[in-house]
VEXTORZA-576204 format. One record per residue (C-alpha): x, y, z. Coordinates in steps of 0.2 Angstrom, whole numbers, plus 2048, in hexadecimal, padded with zeros to 3 digits. Layout:
! residues N
XYZ ...
END
This chain:
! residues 99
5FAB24A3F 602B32A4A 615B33A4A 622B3AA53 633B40A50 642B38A5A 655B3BA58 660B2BA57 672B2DA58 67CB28A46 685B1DA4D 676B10A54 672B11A41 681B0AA3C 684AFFA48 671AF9A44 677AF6A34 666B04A30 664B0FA20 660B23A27 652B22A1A 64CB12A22 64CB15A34 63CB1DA38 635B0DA30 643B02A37 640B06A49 62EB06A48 630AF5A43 63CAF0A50 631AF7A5F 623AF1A59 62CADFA58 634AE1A6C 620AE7A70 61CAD4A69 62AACDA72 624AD3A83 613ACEA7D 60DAE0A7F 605ADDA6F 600ACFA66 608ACBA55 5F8AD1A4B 5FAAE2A54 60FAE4A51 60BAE1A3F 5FCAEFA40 60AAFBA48 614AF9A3B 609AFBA2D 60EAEAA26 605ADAA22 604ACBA31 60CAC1A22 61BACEA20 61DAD1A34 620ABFA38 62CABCA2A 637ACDA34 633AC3A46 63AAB5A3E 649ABFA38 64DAC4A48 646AB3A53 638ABBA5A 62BAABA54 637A9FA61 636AADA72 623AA8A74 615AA0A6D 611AA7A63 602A9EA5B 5FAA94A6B 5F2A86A62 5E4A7AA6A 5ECA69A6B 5E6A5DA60 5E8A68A51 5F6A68A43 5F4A7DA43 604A7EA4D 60DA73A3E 608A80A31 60EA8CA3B 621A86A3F 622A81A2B 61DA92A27 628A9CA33 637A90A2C 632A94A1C 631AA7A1E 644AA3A25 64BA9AA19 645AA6A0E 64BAB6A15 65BAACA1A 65EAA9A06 65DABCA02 
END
């Protein structure tokens, strides 16, 4: 994938609480998740973007409450799909929540 190079003052990395040797990947990630939140893209494509796994994209969504702006998984009623989906995200919660 093409890049390109931007300038970010220091002190919107500190204040982002962002490692220098993270932030090329960090915003990435953080456009990538407004995009979703805007529904510009869909959460498949966010995670593509960000050369992550879905899996590993909406446990970070999760992180930053991006699963509960939309719905994010439309699920046809009279399915228990959406279920799996809430335990999931939770899961994914609690688990980042503990580390």
């Amino acid at each position: 994938m093409n890049g390109v190079q931007i300038t970010v003052p220091a002190e919107l990395l500190e204040a982002a609480v962002v490692n220098p040797a993270d932030a090329s990947r960090e915003s990435a990630r953080l456009l990538a998740l407004e995009l979703f939140r805007e529904n510009k893209v869909s959460l498949g494509r966010a995670a593509e973007l960000c050369d992550m796994p879905i899996e590993a994209f909406m446990v970070f969504a999760g992180k930053h409450e991006a699963a509960h702006d939309r719905n994010v998984f439309p699920v046809p009623r009279g399915t228990h799909s959406g279920l799996a989906v809430i335990v999931f995200l939770r899961a994914a919660r609690a688990l980042t929540d503990a580390t």
